[in-house]
N, CA, C and O atoms as CSV, one atom per row, in Angstrom:
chain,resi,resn,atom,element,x,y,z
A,1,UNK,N,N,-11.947,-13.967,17.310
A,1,UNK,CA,C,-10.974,-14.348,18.311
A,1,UNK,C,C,-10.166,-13.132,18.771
A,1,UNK,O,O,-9.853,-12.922,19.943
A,2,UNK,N,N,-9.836,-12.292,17.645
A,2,UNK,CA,C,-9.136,-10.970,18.301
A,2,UNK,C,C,-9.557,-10.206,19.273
A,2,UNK,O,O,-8.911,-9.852,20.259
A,3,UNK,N,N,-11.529,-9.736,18.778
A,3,UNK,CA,C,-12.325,-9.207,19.582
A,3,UNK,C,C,-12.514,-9.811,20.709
A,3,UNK,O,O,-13.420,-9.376,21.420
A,4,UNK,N,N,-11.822,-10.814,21.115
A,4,UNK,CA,C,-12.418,-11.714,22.370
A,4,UNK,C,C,-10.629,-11.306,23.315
A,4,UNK,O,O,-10.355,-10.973,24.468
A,5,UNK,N,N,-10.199,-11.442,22.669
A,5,UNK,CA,C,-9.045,-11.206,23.047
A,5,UNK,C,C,-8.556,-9.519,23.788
A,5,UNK,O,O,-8.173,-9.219,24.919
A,6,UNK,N,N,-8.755,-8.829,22.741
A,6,UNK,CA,C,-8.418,-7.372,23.034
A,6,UNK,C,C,-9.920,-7.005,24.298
A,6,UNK,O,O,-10.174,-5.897,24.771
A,7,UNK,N,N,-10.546,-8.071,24.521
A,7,UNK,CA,C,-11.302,-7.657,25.647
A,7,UNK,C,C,-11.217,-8.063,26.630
A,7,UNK,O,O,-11.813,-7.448,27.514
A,8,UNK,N,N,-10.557,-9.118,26.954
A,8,UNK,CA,C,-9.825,-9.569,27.933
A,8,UNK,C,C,-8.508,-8.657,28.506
A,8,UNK,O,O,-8.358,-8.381,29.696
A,9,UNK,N,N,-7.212,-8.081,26.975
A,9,UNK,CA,C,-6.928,-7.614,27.581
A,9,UNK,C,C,-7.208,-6.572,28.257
A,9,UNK,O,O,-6.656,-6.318,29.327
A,10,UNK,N,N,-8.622,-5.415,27.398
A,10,UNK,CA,C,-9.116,-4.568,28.249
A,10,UNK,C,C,-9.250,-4.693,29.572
A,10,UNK,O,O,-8.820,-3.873,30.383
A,11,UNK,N,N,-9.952,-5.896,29.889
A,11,UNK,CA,C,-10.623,-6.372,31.474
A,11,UNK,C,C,-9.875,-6.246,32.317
A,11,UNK,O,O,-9.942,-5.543,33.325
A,12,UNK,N,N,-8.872,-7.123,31.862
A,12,UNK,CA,C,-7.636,-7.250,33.378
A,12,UNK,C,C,-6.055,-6.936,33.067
A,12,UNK,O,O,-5.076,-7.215,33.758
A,13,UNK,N,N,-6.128,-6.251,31.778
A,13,UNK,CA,C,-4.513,-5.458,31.768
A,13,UNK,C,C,-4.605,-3.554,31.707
A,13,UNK,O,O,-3.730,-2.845,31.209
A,14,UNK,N,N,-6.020,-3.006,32.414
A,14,UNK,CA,C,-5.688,-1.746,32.700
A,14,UNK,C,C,-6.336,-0.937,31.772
A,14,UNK,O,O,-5.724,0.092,31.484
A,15,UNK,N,N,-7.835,-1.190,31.007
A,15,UNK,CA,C,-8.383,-0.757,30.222
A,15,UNK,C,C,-7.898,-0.160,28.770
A,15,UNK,O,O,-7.601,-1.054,27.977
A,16,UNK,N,N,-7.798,0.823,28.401
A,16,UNK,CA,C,-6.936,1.287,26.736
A,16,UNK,C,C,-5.733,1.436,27.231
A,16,UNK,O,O,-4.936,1.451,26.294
A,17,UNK,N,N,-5.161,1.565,28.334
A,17,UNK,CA,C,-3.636,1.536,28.163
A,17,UNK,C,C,-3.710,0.297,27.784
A,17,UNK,O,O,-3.842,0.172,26.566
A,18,UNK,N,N,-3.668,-0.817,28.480
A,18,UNK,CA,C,-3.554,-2.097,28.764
A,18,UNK,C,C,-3.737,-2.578,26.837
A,18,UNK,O,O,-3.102,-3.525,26.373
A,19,UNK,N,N,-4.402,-1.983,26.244
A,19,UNK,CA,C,-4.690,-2.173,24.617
A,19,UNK,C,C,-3.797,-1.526,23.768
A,19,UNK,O,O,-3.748,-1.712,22.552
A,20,UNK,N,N,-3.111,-0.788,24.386
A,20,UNK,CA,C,-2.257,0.101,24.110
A,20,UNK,C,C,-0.709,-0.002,24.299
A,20,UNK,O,O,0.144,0.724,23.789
A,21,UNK,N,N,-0.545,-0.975,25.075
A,21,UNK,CA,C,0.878,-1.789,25.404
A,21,UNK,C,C,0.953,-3.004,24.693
A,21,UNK,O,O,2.104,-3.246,24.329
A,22,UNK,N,N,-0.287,-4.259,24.216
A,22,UNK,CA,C,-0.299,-4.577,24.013
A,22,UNK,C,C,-0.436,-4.522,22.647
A,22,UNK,O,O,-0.025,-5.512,22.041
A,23,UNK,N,N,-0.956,-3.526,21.936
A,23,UNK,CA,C,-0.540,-2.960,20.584
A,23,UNK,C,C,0.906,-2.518,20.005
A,23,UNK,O,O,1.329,-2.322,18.865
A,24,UNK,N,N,1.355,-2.463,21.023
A,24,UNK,CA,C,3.312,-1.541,21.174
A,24,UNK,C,C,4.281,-2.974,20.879
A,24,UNK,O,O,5.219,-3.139,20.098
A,25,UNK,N,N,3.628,-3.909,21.850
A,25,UNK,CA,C,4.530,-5.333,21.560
A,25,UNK,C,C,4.138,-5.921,20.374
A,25,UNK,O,O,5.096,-6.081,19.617
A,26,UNK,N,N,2.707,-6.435,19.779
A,26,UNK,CA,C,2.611,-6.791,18.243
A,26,UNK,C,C,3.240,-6.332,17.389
A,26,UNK,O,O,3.796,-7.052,16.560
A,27,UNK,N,N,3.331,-4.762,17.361
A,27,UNK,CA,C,4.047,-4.184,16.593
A,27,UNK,C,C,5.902,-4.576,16.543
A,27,UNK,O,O,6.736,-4.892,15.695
A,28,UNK,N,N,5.853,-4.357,17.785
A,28,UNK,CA,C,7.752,-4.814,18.063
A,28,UNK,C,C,7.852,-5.644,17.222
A,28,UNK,O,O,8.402,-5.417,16.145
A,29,UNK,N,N,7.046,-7.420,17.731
A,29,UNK,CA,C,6.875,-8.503,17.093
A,29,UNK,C,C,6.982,-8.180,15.358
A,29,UNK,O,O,8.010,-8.563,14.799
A,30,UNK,N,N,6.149,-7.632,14.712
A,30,UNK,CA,C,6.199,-7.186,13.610
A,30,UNK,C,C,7.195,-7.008,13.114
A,30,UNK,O,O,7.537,-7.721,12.170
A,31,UNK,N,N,8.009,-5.976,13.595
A,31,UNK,CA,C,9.449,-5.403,13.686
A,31,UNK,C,C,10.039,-6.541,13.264
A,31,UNK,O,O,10.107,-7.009,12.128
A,32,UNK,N,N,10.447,-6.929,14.261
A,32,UNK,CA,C,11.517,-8.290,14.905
A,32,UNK,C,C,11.724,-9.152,13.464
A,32,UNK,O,O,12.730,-9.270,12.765
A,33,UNK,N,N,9.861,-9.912,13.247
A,33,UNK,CA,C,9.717,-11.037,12.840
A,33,UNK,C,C,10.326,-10.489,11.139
A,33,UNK,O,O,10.970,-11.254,10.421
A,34,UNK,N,N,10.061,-9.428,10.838
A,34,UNK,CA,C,10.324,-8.737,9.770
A,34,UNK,C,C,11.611,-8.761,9.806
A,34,UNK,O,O,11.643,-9.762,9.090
A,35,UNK,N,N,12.739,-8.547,10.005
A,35,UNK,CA,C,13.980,-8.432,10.249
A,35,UNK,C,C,14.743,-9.796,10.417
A,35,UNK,O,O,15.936,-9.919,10.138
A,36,UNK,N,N,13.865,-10.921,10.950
A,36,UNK,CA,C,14.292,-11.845,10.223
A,36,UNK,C,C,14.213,-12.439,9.332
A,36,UNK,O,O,15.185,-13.004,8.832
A,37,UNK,N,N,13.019,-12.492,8.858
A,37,UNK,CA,C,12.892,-13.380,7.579
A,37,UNK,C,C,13.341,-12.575,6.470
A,37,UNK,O,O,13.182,-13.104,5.370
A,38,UNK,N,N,14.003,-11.120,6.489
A,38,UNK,CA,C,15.002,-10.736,5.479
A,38,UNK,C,C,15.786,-10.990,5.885
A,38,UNK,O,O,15.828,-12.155,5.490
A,39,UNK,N,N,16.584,-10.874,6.433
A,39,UNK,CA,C,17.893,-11.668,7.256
A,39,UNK,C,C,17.987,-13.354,6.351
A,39,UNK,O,O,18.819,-13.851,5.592
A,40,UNK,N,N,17.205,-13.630,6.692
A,40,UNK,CA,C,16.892,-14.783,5.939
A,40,UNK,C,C,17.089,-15.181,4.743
A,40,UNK,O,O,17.800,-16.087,4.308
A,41,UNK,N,N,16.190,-14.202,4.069
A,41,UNK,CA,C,16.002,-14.157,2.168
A,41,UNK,C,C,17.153,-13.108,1.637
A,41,UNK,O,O,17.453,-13.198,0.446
A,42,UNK,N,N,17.725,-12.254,2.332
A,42,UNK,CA,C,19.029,-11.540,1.715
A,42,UNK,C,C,20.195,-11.703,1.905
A,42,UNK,O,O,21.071,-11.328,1.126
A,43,UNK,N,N,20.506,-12.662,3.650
A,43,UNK,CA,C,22.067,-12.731,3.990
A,43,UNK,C,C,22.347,-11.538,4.136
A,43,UNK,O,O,23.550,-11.655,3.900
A,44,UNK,N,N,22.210,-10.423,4.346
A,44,UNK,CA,C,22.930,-9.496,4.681
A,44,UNK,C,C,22.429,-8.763,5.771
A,44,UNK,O,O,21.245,-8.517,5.544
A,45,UNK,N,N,22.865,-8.210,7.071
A,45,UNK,CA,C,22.092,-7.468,8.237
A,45,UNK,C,C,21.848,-6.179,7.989
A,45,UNK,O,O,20.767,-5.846,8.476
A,46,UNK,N,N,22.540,-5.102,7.296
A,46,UNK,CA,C,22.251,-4.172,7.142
A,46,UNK,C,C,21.487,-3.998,6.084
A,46,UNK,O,O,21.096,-2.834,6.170
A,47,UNK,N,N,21.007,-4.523,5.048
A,47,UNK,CA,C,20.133,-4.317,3.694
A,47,UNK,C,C,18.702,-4.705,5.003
A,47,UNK,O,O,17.718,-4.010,5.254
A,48,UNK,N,N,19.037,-5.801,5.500
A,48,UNK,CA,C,17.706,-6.398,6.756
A,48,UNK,C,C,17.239,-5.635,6.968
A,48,UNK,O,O,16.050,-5.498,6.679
A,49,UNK,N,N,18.258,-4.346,7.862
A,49,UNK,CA,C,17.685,-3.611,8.690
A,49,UNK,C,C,16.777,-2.656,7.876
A,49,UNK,O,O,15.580,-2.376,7.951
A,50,UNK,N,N,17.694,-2.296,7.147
A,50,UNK,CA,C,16.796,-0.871,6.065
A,50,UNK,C,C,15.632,-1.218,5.668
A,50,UNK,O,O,14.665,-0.461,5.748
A,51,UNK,N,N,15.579,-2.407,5.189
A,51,UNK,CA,C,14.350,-2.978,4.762
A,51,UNK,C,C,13.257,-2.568,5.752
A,51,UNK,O,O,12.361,-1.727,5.672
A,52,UNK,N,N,13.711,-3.662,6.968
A,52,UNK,CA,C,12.558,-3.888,8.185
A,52,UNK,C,C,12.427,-1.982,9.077
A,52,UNK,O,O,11.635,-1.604,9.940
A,53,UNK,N,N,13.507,-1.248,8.408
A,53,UNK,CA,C,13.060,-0.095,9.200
A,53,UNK,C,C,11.924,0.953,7.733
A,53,UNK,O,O,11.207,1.948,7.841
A,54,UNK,N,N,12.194,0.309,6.849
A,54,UNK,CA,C,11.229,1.059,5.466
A,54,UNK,C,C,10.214,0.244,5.734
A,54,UNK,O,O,9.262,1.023,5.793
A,55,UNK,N,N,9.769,-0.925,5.951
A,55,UNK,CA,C,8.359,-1.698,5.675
A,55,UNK,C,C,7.629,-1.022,7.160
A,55,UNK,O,O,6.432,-0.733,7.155
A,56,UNK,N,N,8.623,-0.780,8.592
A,56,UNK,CA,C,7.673,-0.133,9.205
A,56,UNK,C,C,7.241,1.042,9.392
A,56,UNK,O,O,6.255,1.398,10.037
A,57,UNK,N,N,8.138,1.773,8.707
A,57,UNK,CA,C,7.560,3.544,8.058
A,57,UNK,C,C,6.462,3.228,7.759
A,57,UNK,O,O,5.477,3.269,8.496
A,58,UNK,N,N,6.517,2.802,6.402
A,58,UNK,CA,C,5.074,2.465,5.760
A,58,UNK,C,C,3.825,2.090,6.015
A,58,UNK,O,O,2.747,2.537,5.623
A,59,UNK,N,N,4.229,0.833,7.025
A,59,UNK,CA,C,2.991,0.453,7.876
A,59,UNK,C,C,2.356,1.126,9.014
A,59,UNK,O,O,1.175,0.998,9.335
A,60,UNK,N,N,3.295,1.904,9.637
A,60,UNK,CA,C,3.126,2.925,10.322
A,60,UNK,C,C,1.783,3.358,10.544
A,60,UNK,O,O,1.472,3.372,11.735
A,61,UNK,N,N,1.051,3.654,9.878
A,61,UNK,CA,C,-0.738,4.213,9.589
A,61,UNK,C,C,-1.852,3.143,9.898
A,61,UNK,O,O,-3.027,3.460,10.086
A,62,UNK,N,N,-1.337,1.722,9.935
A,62,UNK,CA,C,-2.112,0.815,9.854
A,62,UNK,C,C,-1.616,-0.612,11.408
A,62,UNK,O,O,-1.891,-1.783,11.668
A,63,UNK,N,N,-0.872,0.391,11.939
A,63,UNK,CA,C,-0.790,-0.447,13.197
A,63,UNK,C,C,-1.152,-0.377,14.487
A,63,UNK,O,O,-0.478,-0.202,15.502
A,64,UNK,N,N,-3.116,-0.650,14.201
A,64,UNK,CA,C,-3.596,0.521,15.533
A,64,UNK,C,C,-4.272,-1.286,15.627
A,64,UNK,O,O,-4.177,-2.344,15.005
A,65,UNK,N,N,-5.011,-0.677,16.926
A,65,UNK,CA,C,-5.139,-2.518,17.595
A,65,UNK,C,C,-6.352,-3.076,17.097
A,65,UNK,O,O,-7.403,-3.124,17.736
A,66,UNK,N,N,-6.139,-3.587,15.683
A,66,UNK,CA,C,-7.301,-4.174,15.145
A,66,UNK,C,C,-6.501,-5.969,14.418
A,66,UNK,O,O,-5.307,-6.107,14.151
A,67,UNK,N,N,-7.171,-6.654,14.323
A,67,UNK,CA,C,-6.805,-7.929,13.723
A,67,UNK,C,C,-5.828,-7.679,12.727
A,67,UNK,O,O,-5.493,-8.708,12.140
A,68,UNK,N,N,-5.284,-6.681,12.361
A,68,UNK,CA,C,-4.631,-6.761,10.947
A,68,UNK,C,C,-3.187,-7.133,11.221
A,68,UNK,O,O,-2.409,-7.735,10.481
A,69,UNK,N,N,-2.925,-6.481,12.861
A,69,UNK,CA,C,-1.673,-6.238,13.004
A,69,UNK,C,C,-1.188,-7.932,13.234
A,69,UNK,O,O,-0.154,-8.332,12.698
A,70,UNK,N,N,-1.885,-8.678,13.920
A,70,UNK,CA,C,-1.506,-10.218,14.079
A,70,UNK,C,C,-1.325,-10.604,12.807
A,70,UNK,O,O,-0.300,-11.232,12.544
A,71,UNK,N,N,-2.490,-10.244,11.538
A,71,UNK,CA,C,-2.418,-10.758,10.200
A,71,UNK,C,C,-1.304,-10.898,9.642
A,71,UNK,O,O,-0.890,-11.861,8.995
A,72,UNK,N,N,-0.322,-8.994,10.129
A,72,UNK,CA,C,0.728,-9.015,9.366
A,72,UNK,C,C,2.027,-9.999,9.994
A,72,UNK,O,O,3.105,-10.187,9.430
A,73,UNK,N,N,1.720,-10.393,10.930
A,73,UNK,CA,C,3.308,-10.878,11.375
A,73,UNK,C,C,2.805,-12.036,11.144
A,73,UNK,O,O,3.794,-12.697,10.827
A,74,UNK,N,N,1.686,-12.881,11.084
A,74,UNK,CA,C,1.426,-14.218,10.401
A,74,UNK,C,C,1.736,-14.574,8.977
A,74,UNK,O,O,1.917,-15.683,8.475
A,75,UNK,N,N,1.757,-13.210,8.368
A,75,UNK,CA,C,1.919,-13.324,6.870
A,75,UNK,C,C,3.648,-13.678,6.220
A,75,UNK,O,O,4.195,-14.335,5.333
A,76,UNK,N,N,4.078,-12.497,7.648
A,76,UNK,CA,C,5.510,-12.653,7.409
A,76,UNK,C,C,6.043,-13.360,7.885
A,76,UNK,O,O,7.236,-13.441,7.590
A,77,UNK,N,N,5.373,-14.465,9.092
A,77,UNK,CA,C,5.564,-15.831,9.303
A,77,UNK,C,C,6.019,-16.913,8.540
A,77,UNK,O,O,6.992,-17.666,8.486
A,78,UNK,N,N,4.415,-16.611,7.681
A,78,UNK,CA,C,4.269,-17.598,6.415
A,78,UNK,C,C,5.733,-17.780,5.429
A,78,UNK,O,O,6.296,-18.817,5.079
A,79,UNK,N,N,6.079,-16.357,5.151
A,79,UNK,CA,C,6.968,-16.170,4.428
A,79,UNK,C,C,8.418,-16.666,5.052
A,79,UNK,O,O,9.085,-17.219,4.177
A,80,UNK,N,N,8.944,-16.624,6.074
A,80,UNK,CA,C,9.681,-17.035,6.442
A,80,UNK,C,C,9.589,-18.632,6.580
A,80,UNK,O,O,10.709,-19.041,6.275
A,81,UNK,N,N,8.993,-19.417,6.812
A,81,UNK,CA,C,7.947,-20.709,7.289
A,81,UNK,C,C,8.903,-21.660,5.860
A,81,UNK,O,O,9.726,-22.577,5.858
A,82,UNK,N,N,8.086,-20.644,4.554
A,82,UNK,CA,C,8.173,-20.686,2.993
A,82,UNK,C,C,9.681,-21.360,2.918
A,82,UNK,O,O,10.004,-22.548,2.896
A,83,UNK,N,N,10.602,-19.982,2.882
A,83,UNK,CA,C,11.741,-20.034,3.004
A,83,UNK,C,C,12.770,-20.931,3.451
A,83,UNK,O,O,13.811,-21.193,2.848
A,84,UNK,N,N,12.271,-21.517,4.905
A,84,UNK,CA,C,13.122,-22.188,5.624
A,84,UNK,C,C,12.591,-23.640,5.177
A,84,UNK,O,O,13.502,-24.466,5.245
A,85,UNK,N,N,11.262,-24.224,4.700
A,85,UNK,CA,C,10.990,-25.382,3.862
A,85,UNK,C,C,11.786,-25.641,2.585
A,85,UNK,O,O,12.333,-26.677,2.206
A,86,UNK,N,N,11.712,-24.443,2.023
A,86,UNK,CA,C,12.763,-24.187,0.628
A,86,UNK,C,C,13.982,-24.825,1.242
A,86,UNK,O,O,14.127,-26.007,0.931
A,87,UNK,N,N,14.722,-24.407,1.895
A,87,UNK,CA,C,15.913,-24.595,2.544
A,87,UNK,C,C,16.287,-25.916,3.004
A,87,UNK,O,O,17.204,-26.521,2.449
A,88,UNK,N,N,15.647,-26.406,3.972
A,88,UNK,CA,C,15.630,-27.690,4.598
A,88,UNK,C,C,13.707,-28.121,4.680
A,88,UNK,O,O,12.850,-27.578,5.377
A,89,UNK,N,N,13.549,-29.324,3.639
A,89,UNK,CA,C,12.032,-29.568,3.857
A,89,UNK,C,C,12.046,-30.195,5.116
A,89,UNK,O,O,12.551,-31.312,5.224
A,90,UNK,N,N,11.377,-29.406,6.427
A,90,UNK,CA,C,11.101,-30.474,7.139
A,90,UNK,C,C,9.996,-30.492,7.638
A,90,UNK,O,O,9.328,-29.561,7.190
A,91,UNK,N,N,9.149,-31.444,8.766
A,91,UNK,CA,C,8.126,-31.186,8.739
A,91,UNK,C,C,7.413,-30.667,9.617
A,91,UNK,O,O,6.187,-30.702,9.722
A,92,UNK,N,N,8.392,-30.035,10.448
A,92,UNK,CA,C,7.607,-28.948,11.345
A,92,UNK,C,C,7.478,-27.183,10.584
A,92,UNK,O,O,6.757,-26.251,10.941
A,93,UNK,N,N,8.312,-27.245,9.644
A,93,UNK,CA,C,7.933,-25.907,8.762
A,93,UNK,C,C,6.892,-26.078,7.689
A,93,UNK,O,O,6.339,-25.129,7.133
A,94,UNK,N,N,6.558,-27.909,7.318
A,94,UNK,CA,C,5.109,-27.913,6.472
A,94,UNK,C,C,3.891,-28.085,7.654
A,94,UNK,O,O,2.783,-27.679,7.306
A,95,UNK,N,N,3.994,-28.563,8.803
A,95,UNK,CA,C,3.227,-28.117,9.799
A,95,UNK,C,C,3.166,-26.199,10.295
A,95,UNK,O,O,2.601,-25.576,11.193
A,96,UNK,N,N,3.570,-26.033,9.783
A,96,UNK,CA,C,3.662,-24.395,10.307
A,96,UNK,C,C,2.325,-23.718,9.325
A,96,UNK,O,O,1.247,-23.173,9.562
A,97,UNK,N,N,3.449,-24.288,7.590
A,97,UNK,CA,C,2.439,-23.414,6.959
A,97,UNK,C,C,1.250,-23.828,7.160
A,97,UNK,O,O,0.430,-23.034,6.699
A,98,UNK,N,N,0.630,-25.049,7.826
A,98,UNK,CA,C,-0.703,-25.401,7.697
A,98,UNK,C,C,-1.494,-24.633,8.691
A,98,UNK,O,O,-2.616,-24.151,8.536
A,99,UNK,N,N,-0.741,-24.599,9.718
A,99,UNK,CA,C,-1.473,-23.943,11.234
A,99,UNK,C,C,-1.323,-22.300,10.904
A,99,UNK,O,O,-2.442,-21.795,11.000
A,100,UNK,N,N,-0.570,-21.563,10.639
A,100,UNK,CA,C,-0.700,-20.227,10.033
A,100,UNK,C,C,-1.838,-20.092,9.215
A,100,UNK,O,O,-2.607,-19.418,9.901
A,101,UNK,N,N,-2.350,-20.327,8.219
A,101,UNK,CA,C,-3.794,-19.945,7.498
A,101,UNK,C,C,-5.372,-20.021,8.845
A,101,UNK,O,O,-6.348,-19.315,9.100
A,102,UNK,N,N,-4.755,-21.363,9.370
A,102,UNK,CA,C,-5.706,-22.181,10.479
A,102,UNK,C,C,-6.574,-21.045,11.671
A,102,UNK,O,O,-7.749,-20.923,12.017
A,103,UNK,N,N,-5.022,-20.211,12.105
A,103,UNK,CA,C,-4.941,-19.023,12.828
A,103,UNK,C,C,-5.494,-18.059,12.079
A,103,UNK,O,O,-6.601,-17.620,12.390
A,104,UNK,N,N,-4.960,-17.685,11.219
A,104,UNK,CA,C,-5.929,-16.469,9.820
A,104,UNK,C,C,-7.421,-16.627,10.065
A,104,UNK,O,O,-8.280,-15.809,10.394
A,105,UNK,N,N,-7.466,-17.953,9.800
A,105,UNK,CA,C,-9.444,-17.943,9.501
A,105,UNK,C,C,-9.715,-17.734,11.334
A,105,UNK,O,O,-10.766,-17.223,11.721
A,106,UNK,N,N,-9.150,-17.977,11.859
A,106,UNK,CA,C,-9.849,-17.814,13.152
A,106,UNK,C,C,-10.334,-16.457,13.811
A,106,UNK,O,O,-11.406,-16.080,14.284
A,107,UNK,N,N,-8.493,-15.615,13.558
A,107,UNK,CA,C,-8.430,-14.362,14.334
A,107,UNK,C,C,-8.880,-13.182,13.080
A,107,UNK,O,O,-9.394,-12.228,13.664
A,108,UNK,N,N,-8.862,-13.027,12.096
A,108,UNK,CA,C,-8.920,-12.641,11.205
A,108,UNK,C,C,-9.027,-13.031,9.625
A,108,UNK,O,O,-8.125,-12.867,8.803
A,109,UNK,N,N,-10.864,-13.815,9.265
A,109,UNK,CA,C,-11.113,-14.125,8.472
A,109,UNK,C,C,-11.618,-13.872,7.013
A,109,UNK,O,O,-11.803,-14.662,6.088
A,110,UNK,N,N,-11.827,-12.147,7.128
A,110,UNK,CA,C,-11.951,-11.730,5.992
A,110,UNK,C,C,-10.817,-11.939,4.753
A,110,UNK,O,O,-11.098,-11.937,3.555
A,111,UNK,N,N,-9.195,-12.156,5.446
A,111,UNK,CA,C,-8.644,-11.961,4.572
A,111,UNK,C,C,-7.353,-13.243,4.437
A,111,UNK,O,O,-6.224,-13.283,3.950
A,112,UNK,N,N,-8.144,-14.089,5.077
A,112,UNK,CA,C,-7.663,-16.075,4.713
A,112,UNK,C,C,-7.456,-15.935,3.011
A,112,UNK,O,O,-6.347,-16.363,2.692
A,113,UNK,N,N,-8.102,-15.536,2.072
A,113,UNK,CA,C,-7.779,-16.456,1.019
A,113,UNK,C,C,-6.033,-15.442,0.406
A,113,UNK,O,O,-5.314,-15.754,-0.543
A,114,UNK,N,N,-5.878,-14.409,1.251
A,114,UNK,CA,C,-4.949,-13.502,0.577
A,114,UNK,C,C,-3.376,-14.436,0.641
A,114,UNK,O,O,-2.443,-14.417,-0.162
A,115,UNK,N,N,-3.574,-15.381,2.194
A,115,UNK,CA,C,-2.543,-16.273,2.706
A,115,UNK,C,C,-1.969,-16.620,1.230
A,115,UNK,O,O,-0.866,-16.341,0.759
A,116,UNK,N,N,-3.182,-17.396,0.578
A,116,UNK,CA,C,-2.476,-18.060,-0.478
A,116,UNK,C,C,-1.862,-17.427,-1.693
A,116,UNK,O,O,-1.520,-18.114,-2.655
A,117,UNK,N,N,-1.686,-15.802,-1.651
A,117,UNK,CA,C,-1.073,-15.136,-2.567
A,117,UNK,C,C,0.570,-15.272,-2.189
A,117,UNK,O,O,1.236,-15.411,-3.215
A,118,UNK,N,N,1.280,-15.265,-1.092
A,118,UNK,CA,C,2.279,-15.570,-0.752
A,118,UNK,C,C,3.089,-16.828,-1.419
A,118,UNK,O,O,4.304,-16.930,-1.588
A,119,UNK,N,N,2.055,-17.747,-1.745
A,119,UNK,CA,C,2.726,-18.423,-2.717
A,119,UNK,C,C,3.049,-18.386,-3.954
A,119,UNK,O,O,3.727,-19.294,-4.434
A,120,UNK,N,N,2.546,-17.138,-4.833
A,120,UNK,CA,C,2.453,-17.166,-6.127
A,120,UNK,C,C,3.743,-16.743,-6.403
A,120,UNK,O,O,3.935,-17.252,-7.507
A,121,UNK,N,N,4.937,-16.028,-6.055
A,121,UNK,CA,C,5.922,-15.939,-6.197
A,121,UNK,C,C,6.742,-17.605,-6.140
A,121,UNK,O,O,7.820,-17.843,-6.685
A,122,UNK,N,N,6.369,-18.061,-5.779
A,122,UNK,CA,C,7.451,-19.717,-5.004
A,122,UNK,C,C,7.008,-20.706,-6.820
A,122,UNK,O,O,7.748,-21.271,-7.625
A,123,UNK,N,N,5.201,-20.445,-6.789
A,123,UNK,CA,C,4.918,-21.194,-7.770
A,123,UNK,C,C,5.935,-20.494,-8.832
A,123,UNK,O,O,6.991,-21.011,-9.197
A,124,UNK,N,N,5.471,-19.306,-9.243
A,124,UNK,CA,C,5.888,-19.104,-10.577
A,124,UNK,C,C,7.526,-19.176,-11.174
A,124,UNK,O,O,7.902,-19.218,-12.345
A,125,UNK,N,N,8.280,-19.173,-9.992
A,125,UNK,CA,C,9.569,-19.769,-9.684
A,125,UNK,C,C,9.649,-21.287,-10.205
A,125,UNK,O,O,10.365,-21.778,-11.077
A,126,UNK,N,N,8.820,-21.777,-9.501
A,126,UNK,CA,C,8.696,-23.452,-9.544
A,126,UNK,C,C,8.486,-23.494,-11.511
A,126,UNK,O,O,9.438,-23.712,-12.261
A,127,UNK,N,N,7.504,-23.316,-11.842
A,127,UNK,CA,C,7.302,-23.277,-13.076
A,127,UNK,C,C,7.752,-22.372,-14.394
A,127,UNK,O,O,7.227,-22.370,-15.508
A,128,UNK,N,N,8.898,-21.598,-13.915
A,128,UNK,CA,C,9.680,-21.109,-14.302
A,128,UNK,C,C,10.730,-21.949,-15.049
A,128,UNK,O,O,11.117,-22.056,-16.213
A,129,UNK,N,N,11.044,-22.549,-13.740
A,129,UNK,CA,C,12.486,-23.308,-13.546
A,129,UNK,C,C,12.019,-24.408,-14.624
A,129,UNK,O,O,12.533,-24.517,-15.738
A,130,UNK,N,N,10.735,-25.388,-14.024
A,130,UNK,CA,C,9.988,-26.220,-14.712
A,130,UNK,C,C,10.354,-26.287,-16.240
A,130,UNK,O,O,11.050,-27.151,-16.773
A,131,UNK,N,N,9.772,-25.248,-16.820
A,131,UNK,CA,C,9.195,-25.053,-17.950
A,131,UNK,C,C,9.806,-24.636,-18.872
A,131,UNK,O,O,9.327,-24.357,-19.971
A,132,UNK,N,N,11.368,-24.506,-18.417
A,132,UNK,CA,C,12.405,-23.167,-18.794
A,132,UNK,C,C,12.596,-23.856,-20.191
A,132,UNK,O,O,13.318,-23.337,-21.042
């Protein structure tokens, strides 16, 4: 689905620029989506920011226009998705997490089963608490 995609935008948004702008905004997205869902999980804006400006140093090397980059802001979707169910269960955030993996296997399926590592922190919490 990506490859179908990034060829479209080739076609009619201006050849590698056109892949190349549209690589600039995923990334933003990335940014953004990152900055909230710490915002989120820390309450604080400035720890947010540092965070979301260190996770995109890092990623930095790996945000060229291939499926990964959608992967990552789906992941940190997920995680936020997580969070805000934690918070208030409702059921457009257990509809979320379902359609997020849904999207994974579509646009980028090599690495669907990793989705479900995002939970192993929530479980082992859960059975933490559980078991205490």
């Amino acid at each position: 689905l990506y490859d179908i995609a990034t060829s479209l935008v080739y076609d009619f948004m201006g050849g590698f620029a056109g892949v190349y702008i549209v690589n600039i905004v995923l990334s933003s997205i990335l940014g953004i989506v990152t900055y909230i869902t710490s915002k989120k999980i820390t309450k604080n804006q400035l720890i947010s920011f540092l965070v979301t400006l260190g996770q995109m140093y890092l990623v930095k090397d790996y945000l060229a226009a291939r499926a990964q980059l959608v992967t990552f802001i789906l992941f940190v979707l997920g995680v936020l998705f997580i969070e805000k169910y934690l918070e208030k269960p409702k059921l457009r955030y257990a509809l979320m997490l379902i359609l997020i993996p849904i999207i994974i296997a579509n646009v980028h399926s090599a690495v669907f089963p990793f989705y479900f590592v995002l939970f192993l922190p929530y479980i082992g919490e859960y059975m933490y608490k559980t078991y205490k």
